[in-house]
C-alpha positions as CSV (number, residue, x, y, z in Angstrom):
1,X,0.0,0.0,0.0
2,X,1.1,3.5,-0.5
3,X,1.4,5.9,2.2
4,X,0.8,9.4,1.6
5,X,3.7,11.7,2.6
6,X,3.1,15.3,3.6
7,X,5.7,17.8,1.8
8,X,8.4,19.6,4.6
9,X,7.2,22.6,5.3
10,X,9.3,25.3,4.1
11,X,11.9,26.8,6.4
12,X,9.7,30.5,5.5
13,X,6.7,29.2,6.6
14,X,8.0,27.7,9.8
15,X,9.7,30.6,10.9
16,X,6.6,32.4,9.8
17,X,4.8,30.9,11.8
18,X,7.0,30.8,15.4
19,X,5.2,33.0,18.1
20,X,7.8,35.4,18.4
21,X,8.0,35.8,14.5
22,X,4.2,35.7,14.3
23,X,3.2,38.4,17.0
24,X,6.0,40.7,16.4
25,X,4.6,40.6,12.9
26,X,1.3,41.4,13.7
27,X,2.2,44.5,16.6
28,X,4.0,45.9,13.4
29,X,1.5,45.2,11.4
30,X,-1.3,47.1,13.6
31,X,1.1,50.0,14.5
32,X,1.6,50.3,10.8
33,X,-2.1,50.5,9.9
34,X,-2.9,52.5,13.0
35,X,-0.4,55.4,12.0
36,X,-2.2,55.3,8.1
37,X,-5.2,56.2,9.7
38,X,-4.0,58.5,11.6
39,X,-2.6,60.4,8.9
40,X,-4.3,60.8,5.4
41,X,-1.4,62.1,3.2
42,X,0.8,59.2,4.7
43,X,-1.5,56.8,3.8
44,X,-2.0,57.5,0.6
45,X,1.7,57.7,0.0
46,X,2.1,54.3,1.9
47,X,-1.2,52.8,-0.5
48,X,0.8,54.2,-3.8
49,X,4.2,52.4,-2.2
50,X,2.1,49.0,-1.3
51,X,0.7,48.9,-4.4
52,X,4.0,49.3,-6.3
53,X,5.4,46.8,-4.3
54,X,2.7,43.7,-5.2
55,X,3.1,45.0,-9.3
56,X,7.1,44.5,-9.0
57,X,6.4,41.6,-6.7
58,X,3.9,40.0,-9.2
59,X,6.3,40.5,-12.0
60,X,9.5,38.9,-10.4
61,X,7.7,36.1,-10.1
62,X,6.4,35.6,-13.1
63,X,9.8,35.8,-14.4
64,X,11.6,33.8,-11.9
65,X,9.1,30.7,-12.6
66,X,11.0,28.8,-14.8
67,X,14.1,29.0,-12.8
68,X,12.7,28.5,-9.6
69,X,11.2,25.5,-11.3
70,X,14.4,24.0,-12.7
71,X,16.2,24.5,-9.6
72,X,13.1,23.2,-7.5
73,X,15.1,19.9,-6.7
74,X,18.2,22.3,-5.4
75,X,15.7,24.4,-3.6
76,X,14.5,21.2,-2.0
77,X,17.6,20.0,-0.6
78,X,18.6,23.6,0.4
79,X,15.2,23.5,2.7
80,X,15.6,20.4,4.5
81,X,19.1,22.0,5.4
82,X,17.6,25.2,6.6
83,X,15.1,23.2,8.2
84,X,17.3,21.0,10.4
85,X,19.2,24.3,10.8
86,X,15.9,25.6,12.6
87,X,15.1,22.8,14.6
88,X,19.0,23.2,16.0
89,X,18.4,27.2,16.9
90,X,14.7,26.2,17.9
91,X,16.7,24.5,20.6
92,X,19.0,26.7,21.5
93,X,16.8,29.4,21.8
94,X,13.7,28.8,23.6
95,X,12.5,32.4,23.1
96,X,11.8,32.3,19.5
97,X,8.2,29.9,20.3
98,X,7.0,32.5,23.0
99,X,5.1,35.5,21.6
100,X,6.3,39.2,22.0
101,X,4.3,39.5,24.9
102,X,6.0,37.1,27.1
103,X,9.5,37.8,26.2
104,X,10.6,40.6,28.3
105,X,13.7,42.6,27.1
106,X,16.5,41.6,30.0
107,X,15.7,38.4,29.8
108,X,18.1,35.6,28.9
């Protein structure tokens, strides 16, 4: 019988998603939408720069395709390595899987 093998995560994703990562994202994140209310003219010249962003964004992809498809095996083994890389500083630093809020400034 065949057993059905879930694909690694990437090593983005999981550091992504690690609380600290994670909620320091999203306090940025709220503080950065906070001050574009806050002020009109800087929101619109953030909206104009966000915008610009995802057109560039949208086009380097679509030209990097069929590299990052040729070199998807490459990219593969270069994940698990980052991976196992993670796992070892996972480790060594507690920290990183407790979110923003719990991780106070002189601690070690």
């Amino acid at each position: 019988a065949l057993v059905a093998v879930d694909p690694q995560p990437s090593v983005v994703t999981r550091v992504a998603n690690l609380p600290l990562v994670s909620s320091t994202y999203d306090l940025v994140s709220s503080a950065y939408v906070s001050t574009k209310d806050q002020y009109p003219y800087l929101k619109s010249v953030c909206e104009m720069a966000e915008k610009g962003v995802k057109t560039m964004t949208s086009v380097a992809v679509t030209g990097a395709l069929p590299i990052i498809q040729k070199l998807e095996p490459q990219i593969a083994v270069a994940n698990t390595y980052a991976c196992k890389g993670l796992d070892r500083i996972e480790e060594k630093l507690p920290i990183l899987n407790q979110p923003t809020a719990q991780v106070s400034l002189g601690q070690k």
